[in-house]
Phi, psi and omega in degrees: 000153189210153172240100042051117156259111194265145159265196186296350200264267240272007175218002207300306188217202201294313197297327151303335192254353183272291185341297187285357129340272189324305190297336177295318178278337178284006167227071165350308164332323172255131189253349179252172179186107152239160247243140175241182149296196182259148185264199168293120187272002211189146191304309201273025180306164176224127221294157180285343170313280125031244202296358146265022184254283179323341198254320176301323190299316187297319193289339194263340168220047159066043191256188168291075182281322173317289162331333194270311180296317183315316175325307209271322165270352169253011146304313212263326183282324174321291197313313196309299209311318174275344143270010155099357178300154143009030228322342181300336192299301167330341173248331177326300195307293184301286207309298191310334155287342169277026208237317189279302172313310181282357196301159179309137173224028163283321122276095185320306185310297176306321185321302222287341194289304176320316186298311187297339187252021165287357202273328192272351172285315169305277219297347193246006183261301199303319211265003156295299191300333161282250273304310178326311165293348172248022192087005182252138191293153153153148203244128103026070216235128160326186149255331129353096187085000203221289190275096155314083198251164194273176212224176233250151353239037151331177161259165178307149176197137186285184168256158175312315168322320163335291174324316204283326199277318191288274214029271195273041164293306218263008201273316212272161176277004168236176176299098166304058164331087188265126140302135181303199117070006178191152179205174194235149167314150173300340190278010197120328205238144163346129083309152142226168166307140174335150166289169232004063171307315203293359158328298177307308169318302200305319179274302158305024108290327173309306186269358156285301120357301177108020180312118188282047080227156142252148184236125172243107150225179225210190191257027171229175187269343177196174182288183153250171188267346193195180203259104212304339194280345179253271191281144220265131170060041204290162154300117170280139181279145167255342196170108193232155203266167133357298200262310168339276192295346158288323177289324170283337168271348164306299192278027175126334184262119164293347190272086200078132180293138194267076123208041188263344191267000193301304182276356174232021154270322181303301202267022141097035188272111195279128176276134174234127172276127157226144171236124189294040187216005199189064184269355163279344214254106180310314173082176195242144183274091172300110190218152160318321193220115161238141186325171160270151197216050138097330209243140191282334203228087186266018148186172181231116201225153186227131155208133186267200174082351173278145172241151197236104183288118168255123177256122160234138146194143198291125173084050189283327201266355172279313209270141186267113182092045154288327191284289184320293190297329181290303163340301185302315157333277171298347178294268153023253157348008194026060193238130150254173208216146191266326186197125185263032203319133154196159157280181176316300211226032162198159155213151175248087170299071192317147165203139162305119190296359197256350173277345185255135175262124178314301174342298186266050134247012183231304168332291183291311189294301164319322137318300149313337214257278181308354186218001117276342184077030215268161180282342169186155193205151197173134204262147150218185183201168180084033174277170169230145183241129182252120153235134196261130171224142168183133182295327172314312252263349190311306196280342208266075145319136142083357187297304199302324141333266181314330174315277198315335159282337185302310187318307212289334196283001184291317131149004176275153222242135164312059196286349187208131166240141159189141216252151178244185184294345198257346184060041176255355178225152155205109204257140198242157164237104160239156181283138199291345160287005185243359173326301195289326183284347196252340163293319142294355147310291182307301211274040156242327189266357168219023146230010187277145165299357125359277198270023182271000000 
């Protein structure tokens, strides 16, 4: 059995969703299918999340709502007319969503989490009904009563229960239509997931089921080694492990989400990266184990947005639970923290700046400083984490050297390096105007014919 995830590129409009038709009948196999909203039909599009973030806003501050939902169902009817569909799908679409607008605006966050996931509820409703409609059997199935989720204020996640509830989707002779990006509280209410969650959906029915493969695809023919819009022409992967491919997509490659590999890594369930637009195009293989290809380094990845917290204080390495009481401190504050770099007498808390508040940075600083005692503590922002991944690299004298000279010829300054235990990564913190020169430095020093 294989579970096929399309993303938003791969559903945007009608000419796209006759593609993903074709590829669903040309493989019995695939019995699952999840969904994404529709995506950018064109570079300056605007995506249907996008206006249905813009629709939440309105309904939440007394805006323009009629025009904005008319936006949003008439994407869909766009999408209806050219595939020749019903006008009812279309009434389907508008009730639910006025059904969603008048919906508790007590909390805000859940309001917005609702809105947002009509796009991907809708969108696996309309694309039952074509299939359906071109001959191919399939029903439409919620996430209601079936994907299960953890209750505010975690980040979404499924519950174990979930797996149990998912099963027998793969049981039945017709096609399973799923929506991405969102599952319910036990009480009932709506989560959703990080954006580009339905990664996440796709891979939880895979590993509910036991799908001898999932396949996601998106709009390219493969992952790449370093991210084509920065560097010309990158190297395509052909088989890359688990653990790789979680450090690249943590750090920036946008083609999978980084914690969607998680529910088909526990049970060794192997992954195809694919395009839908080039569905003959092998695409790249996500596996427990891979061969060797020669290269100490399969990929190179950038993400900006991080701050960075400095704690120093002397004879920081005597005291017992220092570390521990600073975690907690932030933990408190509902912050997670990416990387913890330190020395005898400082440590350094990587953190996504989009988690922090002047409010909780004057919080966190007051605390370190009255309930630790530190000699100086202090936020700084605007890094980027350049990460090198490769199972070679373990075996590779001498890489971090050569990183750190590409880095130096850029003439841009190191601030924080840290290597993890598994050695599959190795990551530099720079300041992010210098992100792009320097991912191109690095792929010319482990990927040039040169340096091979």
């Amino acid at each position: 059995m294989i579970v096929c995830k399309f993303g938003g590129t791969s559903v945007a409009n009608a000419e796209q969703i006759k593609k993903v038709a074709n590829i669903v009948k040309s493989n019995p196999d695939r019995k699952i299918v999840a969904v994404s909203a529709p995506g950018k039909r064109y570079g300056d599009d605007i995506k249907v999340t996008d206006l249905l973030i813009d629709l939440a806003d309105a309904a939440l501050n007394n805006g323009d709502v009629t025009n904005k939902l008319q936006n949003v169902v008439n994407r869909y009817k766009e999408i209806t007319d050219e595939l020749g569909l019903d006008q009812t799908v279309c009434d389907v679409i508008a009730k639910d969503l006025q059904e969603r607008v008048a919906s508790d605006k007590s909390k805000q966050e859940l309001f917005i989490d609702n809105i947002k996931a009509s796009g991907e509820d809708n969108n696996a409703k309309l694309i039952a009904e074509y299939f359906n409609a071109i001959g191919l059997r399939a029903k439409y199935v919620s996430p209601k009563d079936r994907l299960v989720v953890n209750d505010l204020p975690e980040r979404t996640m499924a519950l174990p229960e979930a797996y149990d509830n998912l099963k027998d989707l793969g049981n039945g002779d017709e096609i399973v239509v799923f929506p991405g990006f969102f599952g319910y509280t036990r009480e009932g209410i709506l989560r959703t997931f990080d954006r580009g969650g339905s990664d996440i959906t796709g891979s939880i029915l895979a590993a509910a089921v036991k799908a001898d493969l999932y396949e996601n695809f998106t709009d390219v023919d493969c992952v790449f080694s370093a991210n084509p819009k920065v560097v010309n022409d990158p190297v395509g992967i052909s088989e890359i492990t688990y653990r790789e491919m979680r450090e690249l997509s943590y750090s920036g490659f946008s083609v999978f989400h980084d914690e969607a590999l998680m529910p088909v890594f526990k049970l060794g369930i192997p992954v195809t990266v694919k395009n839908t637009n080039n569905p003959s195009a092998p695409g790249t293989k996500i596996l427990p184990v891979r061969q060797p290809n020669g290269r100490p380094v399969t990929g190179i990845s950038a993400d900006s947005g991080f701050s960075i917290l400095y704690v120093s204080k002397y004879l920081m390495n005597r005291e017992v639970g220092f570390g521990r009481k600073l975690l907690q401190i932030i933990e408190e504050e509902h912050i997670s923290y990416d990387h913890t770099p330190s020395g005898l007498d400082d440590i350094s808390v990587v953190i996504r700046s989009n988690q922090l508040t002047p409010a909780a940075e004057e919080r966190i600083l007051k605390r370190v400083k009255e309930e630790l005692h530190a000699d100086d503590v202090h936020f700084r922002h605007g890094f980027s984490m350049i990460v090198i991944v490769g199972e070679g690299m373990r075996n590779n004298t001498g890489l971090a050297a050569r990183a750190a000279s590409a880095i130096s010829r850029t003439g841009a300054n190191i601030e924080m390096i840290n290597q993890g235990s598994s050695e599959v990564s190795l990551v530099f913190g720079v300041l992010q105007q210098s992100e792009n020169q320097i991912l191109r430095a690095l792929y010319d020093e482990f990927f040039s014919l040169v340096s091979l």
